[in-house]
Backbone and ligand atoms as CSV (ligand in chain L), in Angstrom:
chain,resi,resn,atom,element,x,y,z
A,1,UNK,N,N,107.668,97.964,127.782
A,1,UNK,CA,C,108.160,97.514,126.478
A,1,UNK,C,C,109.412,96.666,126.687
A,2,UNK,N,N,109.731,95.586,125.828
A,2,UNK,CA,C,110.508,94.690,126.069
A,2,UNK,C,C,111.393,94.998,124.134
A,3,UNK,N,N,112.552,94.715,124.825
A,3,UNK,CA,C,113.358,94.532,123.215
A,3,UNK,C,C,113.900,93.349,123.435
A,4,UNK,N,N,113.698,92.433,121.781
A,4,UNK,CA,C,114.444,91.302,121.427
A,4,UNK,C,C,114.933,91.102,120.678
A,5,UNK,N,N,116.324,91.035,120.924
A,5,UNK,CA,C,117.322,90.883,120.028
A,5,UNK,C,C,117.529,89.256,119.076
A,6,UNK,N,N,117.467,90.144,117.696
A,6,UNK,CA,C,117.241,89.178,116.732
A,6,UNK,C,C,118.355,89.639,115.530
A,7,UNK,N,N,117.457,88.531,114.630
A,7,UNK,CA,C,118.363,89.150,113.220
A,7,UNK,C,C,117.425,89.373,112.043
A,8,UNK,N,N,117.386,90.306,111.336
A,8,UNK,CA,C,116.524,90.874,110.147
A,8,UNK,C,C,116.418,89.715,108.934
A,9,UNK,N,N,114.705,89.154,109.108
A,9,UNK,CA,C,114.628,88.009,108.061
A,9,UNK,C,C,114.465,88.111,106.541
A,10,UNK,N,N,114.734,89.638,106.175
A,10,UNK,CA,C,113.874,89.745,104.906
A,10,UNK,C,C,115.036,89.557,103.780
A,11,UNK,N,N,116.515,89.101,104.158
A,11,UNK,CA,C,117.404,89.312,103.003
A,11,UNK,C,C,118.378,88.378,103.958
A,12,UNK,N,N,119.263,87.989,103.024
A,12,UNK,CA,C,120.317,87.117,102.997
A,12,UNK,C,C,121.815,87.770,104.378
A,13,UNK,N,N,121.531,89.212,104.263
A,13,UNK,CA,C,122.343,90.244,104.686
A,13,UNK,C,C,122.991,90.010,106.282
A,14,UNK,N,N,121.638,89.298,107.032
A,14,UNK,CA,C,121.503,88.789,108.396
A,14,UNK,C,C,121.589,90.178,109.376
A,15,UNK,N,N,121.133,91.388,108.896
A,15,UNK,CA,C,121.834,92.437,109.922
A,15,UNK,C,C,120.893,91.989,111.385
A,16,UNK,N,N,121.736,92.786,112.317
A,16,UNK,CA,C,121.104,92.893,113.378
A,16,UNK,C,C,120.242,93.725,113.873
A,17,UNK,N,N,119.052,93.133,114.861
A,17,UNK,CA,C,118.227,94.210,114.602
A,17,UNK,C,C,117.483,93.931,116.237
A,18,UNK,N,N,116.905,94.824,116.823
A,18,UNK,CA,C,116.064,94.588,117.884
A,18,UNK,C,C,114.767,94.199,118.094
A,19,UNK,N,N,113.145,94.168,118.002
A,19,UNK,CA,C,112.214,94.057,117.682
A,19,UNK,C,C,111.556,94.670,119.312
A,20,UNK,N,N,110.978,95.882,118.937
A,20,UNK,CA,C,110.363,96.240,120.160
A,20,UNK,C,C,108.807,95.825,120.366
A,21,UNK,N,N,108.789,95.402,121.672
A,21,UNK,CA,C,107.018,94.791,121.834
A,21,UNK,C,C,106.709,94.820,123.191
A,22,UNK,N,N,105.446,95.473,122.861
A,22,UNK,CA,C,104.773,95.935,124.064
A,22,UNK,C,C,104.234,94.924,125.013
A,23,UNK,N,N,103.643,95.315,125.774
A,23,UNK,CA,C,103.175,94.354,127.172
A,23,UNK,C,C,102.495,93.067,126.785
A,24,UNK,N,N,101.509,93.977,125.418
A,24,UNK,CA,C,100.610,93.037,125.151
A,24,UNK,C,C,101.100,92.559,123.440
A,25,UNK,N,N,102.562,91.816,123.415
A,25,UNK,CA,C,103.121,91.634,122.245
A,25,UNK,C,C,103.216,91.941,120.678
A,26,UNK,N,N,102.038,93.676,121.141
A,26,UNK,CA,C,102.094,94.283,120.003
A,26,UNK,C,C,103.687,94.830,119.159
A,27,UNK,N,N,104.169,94.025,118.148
A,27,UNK,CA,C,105.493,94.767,117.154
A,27,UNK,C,C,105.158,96.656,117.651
A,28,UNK,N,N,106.124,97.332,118.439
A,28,UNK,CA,C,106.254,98.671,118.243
A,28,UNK,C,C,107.093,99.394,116.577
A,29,UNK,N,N,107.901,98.647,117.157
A,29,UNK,CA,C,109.051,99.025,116.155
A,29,UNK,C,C,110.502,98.153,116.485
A,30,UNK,N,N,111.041,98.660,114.967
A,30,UNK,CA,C,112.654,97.894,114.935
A,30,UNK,C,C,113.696,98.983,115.495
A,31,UNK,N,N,114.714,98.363,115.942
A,31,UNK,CA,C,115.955,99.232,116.197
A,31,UNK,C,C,117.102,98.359,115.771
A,32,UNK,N,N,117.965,99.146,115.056
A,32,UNK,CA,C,119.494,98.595,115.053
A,32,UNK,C,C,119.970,98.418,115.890
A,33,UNK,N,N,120.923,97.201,115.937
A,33,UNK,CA,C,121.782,96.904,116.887
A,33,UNK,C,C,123.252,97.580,116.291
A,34,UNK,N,N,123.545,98.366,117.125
A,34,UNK,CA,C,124.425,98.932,117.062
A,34,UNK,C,C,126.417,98.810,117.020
A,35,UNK,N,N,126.217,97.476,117.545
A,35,UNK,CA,C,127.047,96.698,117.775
A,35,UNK,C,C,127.426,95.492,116.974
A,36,UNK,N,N,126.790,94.809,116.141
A,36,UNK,CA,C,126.079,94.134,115.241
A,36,UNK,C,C,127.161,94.156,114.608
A,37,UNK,N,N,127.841,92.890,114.370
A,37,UNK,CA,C,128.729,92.648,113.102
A,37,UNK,C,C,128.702,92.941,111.806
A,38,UNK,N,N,127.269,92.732,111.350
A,38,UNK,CA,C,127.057,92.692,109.529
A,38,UNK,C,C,126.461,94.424,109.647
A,39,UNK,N,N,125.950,94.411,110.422
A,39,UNK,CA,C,125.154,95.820,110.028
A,39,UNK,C,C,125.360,97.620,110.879
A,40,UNK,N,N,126.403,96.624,112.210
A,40,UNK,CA,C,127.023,97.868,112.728
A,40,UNK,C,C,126.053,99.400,112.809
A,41,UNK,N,N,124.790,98.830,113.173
A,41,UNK,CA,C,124.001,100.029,113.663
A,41,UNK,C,C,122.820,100.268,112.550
A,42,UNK,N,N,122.935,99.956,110.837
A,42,UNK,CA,C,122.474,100.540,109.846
A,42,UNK,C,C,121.228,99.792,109.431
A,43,UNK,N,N,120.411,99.761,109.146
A,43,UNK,CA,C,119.692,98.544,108.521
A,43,UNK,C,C,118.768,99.982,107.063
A,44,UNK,N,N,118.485,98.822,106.296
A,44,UNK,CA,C,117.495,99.547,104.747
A,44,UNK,C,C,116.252,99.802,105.199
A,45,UNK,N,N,115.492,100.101,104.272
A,45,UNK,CA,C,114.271,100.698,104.638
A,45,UNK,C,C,113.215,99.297,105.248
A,46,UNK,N,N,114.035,98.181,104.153
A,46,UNK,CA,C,112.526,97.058,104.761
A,46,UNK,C,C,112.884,96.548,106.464
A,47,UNK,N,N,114.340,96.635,106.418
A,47,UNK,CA,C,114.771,96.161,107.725
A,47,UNK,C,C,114.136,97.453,109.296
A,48,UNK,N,N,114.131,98.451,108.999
A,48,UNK,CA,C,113.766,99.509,109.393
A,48,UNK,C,C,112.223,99.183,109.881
A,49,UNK,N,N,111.372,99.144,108.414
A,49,UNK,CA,C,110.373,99.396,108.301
A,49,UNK,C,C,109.100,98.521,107.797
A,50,UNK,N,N,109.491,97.114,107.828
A,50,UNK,CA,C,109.256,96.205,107.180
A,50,UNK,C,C,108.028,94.648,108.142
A,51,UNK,N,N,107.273,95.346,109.099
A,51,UNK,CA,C,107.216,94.333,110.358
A,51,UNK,C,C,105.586,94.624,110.098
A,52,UNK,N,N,105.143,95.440,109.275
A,52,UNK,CA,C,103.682,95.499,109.531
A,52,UNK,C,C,102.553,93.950,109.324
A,53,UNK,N,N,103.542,93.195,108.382
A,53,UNK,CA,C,103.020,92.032,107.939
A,53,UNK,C,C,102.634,91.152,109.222
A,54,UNK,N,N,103.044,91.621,110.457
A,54,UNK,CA,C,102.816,90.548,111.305
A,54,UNK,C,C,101.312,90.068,111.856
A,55,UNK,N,N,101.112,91.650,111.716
A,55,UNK,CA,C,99.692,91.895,111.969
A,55,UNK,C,C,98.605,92.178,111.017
A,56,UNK,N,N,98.975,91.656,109.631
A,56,UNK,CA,C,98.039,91.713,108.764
A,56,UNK,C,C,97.254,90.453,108.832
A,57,UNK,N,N,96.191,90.648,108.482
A,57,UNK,CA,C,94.660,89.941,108.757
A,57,UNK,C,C,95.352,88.334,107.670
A,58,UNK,N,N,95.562,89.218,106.068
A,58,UNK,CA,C,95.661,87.975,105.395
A,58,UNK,C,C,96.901,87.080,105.693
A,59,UNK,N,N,97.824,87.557,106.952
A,59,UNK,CA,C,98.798,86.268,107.394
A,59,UNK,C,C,98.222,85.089,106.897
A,60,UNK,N,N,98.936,83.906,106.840
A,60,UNK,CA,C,98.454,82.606,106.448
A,60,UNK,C,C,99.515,82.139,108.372
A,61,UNK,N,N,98.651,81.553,109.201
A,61,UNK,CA,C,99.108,81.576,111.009
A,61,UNK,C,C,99.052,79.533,110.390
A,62,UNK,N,N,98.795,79.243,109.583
A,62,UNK,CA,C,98.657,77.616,109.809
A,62,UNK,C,C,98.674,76.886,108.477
A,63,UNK,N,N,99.109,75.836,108.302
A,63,UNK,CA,C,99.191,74.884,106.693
A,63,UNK,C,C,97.741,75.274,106.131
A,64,UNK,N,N,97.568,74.994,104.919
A,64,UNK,CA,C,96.518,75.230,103.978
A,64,UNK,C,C,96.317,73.524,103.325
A,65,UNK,N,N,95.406,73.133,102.995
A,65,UNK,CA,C,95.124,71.807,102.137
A,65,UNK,C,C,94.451,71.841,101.293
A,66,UNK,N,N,94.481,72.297,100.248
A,66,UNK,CA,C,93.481,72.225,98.911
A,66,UNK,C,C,92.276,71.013,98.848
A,67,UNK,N,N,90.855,71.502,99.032
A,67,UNK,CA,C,90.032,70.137,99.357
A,67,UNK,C,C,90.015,69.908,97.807
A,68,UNK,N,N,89.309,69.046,97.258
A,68,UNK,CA,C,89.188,68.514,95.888
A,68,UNK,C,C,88.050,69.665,95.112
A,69,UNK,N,N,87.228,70.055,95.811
A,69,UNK,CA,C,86.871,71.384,95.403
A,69,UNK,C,C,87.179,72.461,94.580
A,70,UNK,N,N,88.533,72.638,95.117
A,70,UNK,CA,C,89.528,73.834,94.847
A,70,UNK,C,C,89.214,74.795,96.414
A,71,UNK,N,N,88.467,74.544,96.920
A,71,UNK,CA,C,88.797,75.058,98.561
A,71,UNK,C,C,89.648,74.985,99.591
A,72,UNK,N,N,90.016,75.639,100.263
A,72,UNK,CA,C,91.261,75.557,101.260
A,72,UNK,C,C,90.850,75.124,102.613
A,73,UNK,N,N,91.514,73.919,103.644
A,73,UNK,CA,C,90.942,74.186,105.083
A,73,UNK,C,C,92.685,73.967,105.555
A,74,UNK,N,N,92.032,74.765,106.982
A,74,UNK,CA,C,93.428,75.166,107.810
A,74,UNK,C,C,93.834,73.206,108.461
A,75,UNK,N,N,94.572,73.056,108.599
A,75,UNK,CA,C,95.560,71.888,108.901
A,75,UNK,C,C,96.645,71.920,109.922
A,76,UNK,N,N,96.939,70.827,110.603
A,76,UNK,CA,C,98.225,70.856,111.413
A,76,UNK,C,C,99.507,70.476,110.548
A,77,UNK,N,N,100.494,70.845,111.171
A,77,UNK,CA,C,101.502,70.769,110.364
A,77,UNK,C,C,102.061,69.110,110.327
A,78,UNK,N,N,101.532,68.489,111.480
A,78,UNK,CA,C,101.521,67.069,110.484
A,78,UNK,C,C,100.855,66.596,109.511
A,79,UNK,N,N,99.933,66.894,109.685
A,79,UNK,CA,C,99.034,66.293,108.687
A,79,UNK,C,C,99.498,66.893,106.864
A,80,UNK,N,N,100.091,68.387,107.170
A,80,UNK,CA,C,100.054,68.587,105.997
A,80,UNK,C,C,101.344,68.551,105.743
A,81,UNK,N,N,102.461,68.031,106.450
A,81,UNK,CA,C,104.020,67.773,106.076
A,81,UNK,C,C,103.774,66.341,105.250
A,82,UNK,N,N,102.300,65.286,105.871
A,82,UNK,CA,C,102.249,64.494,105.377
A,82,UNK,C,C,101.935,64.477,104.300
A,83,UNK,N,N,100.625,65.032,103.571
A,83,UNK,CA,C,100.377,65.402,102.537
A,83,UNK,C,C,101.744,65.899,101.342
A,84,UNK,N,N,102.455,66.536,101.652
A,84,UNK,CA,C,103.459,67.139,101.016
A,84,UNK,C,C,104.519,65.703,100.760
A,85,UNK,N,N,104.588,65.061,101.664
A,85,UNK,CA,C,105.294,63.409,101.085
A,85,UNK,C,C,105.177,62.788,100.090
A,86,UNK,N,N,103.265,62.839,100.500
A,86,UNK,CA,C,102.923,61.637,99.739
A,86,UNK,C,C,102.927,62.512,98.250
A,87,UNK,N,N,102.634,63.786,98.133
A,87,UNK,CA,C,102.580,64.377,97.016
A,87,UNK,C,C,104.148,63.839,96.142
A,88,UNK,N,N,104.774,63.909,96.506
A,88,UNK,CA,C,106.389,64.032,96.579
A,88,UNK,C,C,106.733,63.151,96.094
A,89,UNK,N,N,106.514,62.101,96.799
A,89,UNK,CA,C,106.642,60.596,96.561
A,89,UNK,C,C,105.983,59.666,95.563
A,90,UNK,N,N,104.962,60.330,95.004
A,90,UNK,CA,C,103.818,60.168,93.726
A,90,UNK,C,C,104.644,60.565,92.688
A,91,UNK,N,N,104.905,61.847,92.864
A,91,UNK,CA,C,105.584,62.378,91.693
A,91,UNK,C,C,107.085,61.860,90.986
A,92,UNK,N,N,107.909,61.418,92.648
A,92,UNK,CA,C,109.212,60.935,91.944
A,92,UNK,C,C,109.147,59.366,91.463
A,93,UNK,N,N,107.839,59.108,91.546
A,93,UNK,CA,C,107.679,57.721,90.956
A,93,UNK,C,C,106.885,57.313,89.554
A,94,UNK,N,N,106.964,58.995,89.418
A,94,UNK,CA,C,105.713,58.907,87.955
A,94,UNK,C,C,106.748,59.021,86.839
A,95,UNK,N,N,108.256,59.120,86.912
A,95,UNK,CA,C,108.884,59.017,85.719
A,95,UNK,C,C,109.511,60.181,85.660
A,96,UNK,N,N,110.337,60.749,84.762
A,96,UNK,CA,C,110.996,62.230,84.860
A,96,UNK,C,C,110.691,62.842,86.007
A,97,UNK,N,N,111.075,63.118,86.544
A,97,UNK,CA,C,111.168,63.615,87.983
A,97,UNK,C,C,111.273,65.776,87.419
A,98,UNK,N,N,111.638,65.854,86.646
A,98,UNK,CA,C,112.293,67.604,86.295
A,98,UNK,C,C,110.815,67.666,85.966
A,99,UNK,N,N,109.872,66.979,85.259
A,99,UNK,CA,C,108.582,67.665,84.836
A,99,UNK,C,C,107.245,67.748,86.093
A,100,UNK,N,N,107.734,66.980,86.323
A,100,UNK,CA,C,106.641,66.947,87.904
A,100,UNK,C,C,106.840,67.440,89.196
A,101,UNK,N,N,107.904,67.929,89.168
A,101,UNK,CA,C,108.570,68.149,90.688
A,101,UNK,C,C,109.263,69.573,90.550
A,102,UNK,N,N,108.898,70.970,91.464
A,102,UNK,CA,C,109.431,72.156,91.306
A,102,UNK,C,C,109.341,73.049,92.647
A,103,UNK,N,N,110.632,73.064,93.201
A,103,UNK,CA,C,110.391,73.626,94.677
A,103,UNK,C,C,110.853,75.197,94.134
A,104,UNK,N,N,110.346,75.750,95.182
A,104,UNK,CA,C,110.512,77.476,95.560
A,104,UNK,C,C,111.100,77.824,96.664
A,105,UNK,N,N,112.027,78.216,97.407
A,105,UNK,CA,C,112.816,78.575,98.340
A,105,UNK,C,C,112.944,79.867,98.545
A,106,UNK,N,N,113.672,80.908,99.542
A,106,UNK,CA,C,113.293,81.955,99.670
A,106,UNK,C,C,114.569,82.894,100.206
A,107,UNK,N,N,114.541,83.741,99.392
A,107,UNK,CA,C,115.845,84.740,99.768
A,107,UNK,C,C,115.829,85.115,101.425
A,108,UNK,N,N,114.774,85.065,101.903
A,108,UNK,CA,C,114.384,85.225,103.477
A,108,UNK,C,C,115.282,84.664,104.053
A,109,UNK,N,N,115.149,82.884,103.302
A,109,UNK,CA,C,115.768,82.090,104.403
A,109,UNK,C,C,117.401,81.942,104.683
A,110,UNK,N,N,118.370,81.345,105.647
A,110,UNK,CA,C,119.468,81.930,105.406
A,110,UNK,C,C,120.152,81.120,104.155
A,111,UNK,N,N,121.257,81.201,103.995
A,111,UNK,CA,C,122.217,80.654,103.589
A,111,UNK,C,C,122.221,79.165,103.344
A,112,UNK,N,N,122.241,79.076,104.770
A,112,UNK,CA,C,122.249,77.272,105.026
A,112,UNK,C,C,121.273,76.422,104.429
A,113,UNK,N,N,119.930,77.159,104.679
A,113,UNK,CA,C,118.806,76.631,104.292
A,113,UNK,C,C,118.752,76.629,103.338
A,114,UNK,N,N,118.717,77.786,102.069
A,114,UNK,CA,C,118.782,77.521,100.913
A,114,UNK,C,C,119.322,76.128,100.231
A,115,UNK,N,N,120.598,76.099,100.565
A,115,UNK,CA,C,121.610,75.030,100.624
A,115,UNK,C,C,120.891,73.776,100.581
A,116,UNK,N,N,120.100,73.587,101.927
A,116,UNK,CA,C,119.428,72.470,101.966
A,116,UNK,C,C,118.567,72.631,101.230
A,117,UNK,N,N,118.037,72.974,100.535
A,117,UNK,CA,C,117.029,72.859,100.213
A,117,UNK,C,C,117.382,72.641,98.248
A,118,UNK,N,N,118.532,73.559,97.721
A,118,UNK,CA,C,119.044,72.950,96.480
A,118,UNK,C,C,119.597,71.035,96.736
A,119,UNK,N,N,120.399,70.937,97.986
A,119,UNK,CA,C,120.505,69.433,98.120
A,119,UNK,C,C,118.937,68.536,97.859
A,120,UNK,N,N,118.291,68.984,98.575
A,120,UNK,CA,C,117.168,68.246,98.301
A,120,UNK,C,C,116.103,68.266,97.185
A,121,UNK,N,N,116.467,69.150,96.383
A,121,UNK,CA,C,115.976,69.228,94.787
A,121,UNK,C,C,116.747,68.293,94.355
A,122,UNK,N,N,118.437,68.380,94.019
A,122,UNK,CA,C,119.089,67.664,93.038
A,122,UNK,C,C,119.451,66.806,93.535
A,123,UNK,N,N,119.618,66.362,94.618
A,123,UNK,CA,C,120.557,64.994,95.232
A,123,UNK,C,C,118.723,64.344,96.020
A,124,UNK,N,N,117.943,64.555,96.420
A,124,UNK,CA,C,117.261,63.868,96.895
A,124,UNK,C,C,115.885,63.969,95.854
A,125,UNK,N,N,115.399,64.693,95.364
A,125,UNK,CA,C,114.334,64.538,94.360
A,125,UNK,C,C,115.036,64.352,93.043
A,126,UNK,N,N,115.874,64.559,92.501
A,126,UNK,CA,C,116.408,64.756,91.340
A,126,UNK,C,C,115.747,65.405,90.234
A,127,UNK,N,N,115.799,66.728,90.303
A,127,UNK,CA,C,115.426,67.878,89.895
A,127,UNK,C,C,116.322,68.932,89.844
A,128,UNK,N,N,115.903,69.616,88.866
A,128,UNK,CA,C,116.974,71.065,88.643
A,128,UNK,C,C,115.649,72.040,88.635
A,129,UNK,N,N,114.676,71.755,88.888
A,129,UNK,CA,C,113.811,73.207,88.881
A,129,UNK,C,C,113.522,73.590,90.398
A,130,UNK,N,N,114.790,74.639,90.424
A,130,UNK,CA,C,114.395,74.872,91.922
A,130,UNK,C,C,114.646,76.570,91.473
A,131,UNK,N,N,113.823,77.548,92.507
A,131,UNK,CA,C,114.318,78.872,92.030
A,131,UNK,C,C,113.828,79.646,93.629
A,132,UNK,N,N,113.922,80.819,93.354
A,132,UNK,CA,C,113.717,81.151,95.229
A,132,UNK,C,C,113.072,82.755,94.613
A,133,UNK,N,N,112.796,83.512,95.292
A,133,UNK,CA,C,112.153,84.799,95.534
A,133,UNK,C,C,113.468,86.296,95.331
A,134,UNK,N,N,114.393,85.518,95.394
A,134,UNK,CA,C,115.913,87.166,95.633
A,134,UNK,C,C,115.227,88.022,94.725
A,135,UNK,N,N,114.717,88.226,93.759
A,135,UNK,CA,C,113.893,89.126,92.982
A,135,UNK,C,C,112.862,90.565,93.558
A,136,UNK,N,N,113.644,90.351,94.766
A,136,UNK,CA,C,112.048,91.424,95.754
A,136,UNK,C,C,111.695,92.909,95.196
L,1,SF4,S1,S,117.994,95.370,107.116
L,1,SF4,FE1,FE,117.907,95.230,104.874
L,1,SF4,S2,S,119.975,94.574,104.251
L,1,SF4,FE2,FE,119.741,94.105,106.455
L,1,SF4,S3,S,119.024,91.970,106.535
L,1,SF4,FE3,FE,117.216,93.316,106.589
L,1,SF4,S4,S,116.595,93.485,104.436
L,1,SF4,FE4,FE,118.690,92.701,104.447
């Protein structure tokens, strides 16, 4: 078993945390880092207990592309960063930009990112409908 020292993605909190994994990179379990600035040994129940998702079947492992169907096929992440442009770029050219354009962001992600990501609602799409997940 191997431990890797990380930081707990499910909250803003950043505690520290270990991630134990076996030979064959099965998630065992989490451990506190004990030493750990923000979390000094402690973590909550999801930080604890919260890793089963890795190995759930319905993971989404790759981009999704809505065919015209209403069907989904798996994609590379260029192809569908591209898609997400041109979507983007349609929309901030169709006029009001607040009615067509609405990002989602994620309490997961840190700090910073969030950040970027309100910059790029209001200063680069020009939009105020941006909202994120902190609701868990
Ligand atoms: S252990 Fe809990 S409080 Fe700490 S970062 Fe994870 S979710 Fe947030």
């Amino acid at each position: 078993m191997k431990r890797v020292e990380t930081i707990c993605g499910y909250c803003g909190c950043g505690c520290g945390i270990y991630v134990n994994v076996a030979e064959d990179d099965t998630v065992l379990g989490i451990t506190p880092s004990y030493n750990h600035v923000v979390s000094k040994g402690k973590l909550c129940s999801k930080g604890w207990h919260g890793y089963a998702f890795v190995r759930d079947s319905r993971r989404l492992t790759s981009p999704l592309i809505r065919n015209s169907d209403g069907s989904f096929r798996e994609a590379d992440w260029d192809e569908a960063l591209d898609k997400v442009a041109e979507g983007l770029k349609a929309a901030t050219t169709a006029g009001d930009n607040t009615d067509h354009i609405g990002l989602i962001s994620s309490a997961r992600c840190t700090n910073e990112e969030n950040f970027l990501m309100a910059k790029l609602a209001r200063a680069g799409l020009k939009t105020s409908s941006i909202d994120h997940c902190a609701r868990l």
